[in-house]
C-alpha positions as CSV (number, residue, x, y, z in Angstrom):
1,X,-8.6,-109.5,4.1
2,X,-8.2,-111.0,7.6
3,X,-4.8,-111.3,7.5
4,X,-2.9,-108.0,6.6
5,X,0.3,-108.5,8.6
6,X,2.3,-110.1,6.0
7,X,2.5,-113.1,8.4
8,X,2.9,-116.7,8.5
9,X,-0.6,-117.5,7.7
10,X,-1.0,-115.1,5.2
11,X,1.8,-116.7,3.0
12,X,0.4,-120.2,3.4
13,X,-3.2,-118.3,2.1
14,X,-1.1,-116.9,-0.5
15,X,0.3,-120.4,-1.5
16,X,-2.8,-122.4,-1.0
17,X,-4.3,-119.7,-3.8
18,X,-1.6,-120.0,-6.0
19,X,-1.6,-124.2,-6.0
20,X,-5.6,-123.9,-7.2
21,X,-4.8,-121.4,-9.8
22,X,-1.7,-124.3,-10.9
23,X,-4.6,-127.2,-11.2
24,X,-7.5,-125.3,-12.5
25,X,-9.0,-127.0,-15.7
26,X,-9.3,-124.3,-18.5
27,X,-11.5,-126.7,-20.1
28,X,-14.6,-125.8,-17.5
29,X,-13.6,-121.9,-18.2
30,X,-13.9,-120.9,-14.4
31,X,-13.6,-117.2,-13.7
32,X,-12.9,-116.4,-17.1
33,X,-9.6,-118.2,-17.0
34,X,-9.3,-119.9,-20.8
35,X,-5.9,-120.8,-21.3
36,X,-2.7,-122.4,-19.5
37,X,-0.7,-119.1,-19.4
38,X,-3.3,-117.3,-17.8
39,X,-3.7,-119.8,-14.9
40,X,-0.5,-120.4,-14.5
41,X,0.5,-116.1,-14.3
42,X,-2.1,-115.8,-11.6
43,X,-0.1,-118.5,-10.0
44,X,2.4,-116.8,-9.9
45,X,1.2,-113.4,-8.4
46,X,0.0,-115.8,-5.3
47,X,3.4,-117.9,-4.9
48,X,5.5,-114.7,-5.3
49,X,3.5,-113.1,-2.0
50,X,4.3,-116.3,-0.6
51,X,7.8,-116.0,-1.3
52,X,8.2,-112.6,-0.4
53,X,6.3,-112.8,3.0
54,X,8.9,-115.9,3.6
55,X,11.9,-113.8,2.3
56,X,11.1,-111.0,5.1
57,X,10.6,-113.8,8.0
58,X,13.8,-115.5,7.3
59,X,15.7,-111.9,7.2
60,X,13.9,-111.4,10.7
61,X,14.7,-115.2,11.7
62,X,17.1,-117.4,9.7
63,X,15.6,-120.6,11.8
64,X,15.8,-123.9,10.1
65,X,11.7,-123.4,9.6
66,X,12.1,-120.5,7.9
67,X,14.5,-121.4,5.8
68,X,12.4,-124.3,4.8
69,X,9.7,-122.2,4.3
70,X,11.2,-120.1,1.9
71,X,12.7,-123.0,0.0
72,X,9.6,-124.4,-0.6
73,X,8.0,-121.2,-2.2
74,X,11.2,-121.0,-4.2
75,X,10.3,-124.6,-5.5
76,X,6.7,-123.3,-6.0
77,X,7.8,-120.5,-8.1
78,X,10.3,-122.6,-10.7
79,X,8.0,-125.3,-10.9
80,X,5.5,-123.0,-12.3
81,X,8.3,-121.0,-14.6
82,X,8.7,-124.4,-15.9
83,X,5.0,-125.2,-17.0
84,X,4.9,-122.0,-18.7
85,X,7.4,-123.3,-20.8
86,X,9.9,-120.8,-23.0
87,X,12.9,-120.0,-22.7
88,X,12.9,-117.3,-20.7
89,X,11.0,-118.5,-18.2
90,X,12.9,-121.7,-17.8
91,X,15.9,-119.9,-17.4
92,X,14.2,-118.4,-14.1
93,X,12.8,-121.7,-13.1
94,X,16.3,-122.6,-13.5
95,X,17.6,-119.3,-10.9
96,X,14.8,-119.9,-8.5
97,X,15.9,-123.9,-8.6
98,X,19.4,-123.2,-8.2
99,X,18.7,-121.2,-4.9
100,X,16.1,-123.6,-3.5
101,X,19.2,-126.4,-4.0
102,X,21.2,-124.2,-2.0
103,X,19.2,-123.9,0.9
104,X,17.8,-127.7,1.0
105,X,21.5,-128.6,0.7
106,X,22.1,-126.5,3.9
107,X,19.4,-127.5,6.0
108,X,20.0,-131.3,5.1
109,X,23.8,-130.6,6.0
110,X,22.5,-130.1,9.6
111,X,19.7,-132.0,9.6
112,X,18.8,-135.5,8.1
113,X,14.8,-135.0,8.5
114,X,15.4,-132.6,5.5
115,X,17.0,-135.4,3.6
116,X,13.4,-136.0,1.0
117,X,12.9,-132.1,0.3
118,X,17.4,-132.0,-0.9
119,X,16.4,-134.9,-2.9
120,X,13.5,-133.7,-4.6
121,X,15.7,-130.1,-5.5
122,X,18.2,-132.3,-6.4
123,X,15.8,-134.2,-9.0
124,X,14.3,-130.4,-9.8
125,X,17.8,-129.2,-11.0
126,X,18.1,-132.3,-13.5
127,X,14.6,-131.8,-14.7
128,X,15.5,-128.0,-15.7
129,X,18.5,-128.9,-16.9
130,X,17.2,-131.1,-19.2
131,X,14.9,-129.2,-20.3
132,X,17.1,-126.3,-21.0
133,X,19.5,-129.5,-23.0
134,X,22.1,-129.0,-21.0
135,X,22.7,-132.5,-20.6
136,X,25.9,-133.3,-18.8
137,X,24.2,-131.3,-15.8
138,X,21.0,-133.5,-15.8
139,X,23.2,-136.5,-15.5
140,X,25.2,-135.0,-12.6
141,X,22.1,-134.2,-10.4
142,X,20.1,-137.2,-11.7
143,X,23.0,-139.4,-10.6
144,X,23.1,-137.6,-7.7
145,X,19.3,-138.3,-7.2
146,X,19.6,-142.6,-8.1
147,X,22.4,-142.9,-5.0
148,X,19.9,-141.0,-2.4
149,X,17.0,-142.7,-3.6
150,X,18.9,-146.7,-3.4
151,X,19.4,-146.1,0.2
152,X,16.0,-145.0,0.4
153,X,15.1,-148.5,-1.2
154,X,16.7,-150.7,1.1
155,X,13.3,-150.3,3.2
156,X,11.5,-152.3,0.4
157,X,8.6,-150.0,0.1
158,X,6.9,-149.4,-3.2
159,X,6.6,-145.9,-2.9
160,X,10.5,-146.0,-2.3
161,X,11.3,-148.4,-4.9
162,X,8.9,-147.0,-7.4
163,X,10.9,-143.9,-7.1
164,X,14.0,-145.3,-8.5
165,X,12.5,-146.9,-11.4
166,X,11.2,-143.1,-11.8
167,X,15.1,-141.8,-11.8
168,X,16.4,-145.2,-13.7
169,X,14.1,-143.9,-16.7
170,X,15.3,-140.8,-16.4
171,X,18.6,-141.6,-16.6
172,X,18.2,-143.4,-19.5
173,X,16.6,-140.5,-21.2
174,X,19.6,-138.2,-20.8
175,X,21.9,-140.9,-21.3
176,X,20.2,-141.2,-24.7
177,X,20.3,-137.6,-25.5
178,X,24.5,-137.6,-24.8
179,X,24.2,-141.0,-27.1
180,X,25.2,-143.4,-24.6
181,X,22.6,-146.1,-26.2
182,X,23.6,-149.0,-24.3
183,X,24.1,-147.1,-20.9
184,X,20.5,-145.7,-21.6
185,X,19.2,-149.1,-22.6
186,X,20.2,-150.1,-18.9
187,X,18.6,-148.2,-17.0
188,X,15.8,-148.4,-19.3
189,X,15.6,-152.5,-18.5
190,X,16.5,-151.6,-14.9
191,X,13.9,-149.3,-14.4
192,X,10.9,-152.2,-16.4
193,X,12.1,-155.0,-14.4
194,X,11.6,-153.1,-11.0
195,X,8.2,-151.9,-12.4
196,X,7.1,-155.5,-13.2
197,X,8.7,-156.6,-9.7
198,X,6.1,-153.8,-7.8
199,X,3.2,-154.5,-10.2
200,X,3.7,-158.5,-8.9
201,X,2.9,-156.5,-5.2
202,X,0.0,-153.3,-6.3
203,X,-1.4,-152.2,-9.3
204,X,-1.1,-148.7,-8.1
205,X,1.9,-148.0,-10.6
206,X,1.2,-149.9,-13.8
């Protein structure tokens, strides 16, 4: 109530709601809230204040911070589209994801510092796709992904490496589903041997 100037802070109020309505366990029925739809609705209502907040700042100020902004409440709002899980509402995950890819693409274009946030719309794009079957785009974007993230690599980090034996496996799921078995079954080895090489180093990933 503190906040009525739809303002900076009151968008990152707005989002802050809308990520403890995302992880709320229905389980412990708090506030009445008994089933994943519900939560996950209410969500919603916060993230699109969010967006809409961030919408009006970047039509007042297309600055590389709003822009970001915006993006990230686009990301907010397809990621929850995609829990809910039909097809409708992954079709809009899949409209909200498209124009978050724009944007990230953009700001990465002209600055590298934005290079992690194009990656991870990159990686959102192949998720929806492959969850909508359209495989042939998952492959695009998650190949798109595996290239990004081996450069990433080279620093030798587990966090780093540990993210392309993520995209490995996922290539080797939508390799599987265009029935490219032994192109699948490559990545699928790939991805295991540079699991067991990290577990050698932490347990944190087994």
């Amino acid at each position: 109530d503190c906040h009525l100037e739809n303002n900076y802070e009151k968008a990152h109020i707005a989002e802050k709601i809308g990520l403890h309505y995302a992880s709320i366990d229905t389980i412990e029925d708090l506030d009445n809230i008994d089933s994943d739809d519900q939560r996950i609705e209410l969500s919603l209502y916060y993230h699109n204040i969010e967006k809409d907040i961030f919408k009006m700042l970047l039509d007042e100020d297309p600055s590389l911070d709003n822009k970001y902004n915006y993006g990230i409440s686009l990301r907010q709002m397809g990621n929850r589209y995609e829990q809910l899980g039909d097809q409708d509402s992954l079709k809009q995950a899949s409209l909200l994801y498209d124009e978050a890819y724009e944007l990230f693409s953009e700001l990465y274009k002209k600055d590298p510092n934005y290079r992690e946030s194009y990656i991870i719309a990159s990686e959102q794009k192949g998720n929806i796709a492959f969850l909508r079957e359209k495989y042939k785009d998952a492959l695009y974007y998650y190949e798109e992904v595996y290239q990004l993230e081996k450069e990433d690599a080279l620093s030798n980090s587990d966090d780093d490496l540990f993210s392309v034996a993520i995209i490995l496996k996922k290539l080797g799921k939508v390799n599987e589903k265009l029935h490219n078995i032994d192109q699948a079954l490559a990545y699928y080895k790939e991805s295991l041997s540079l699991n067991l090489d990290i577990e050698k180093r932490t347990d944190i990933y087994v």
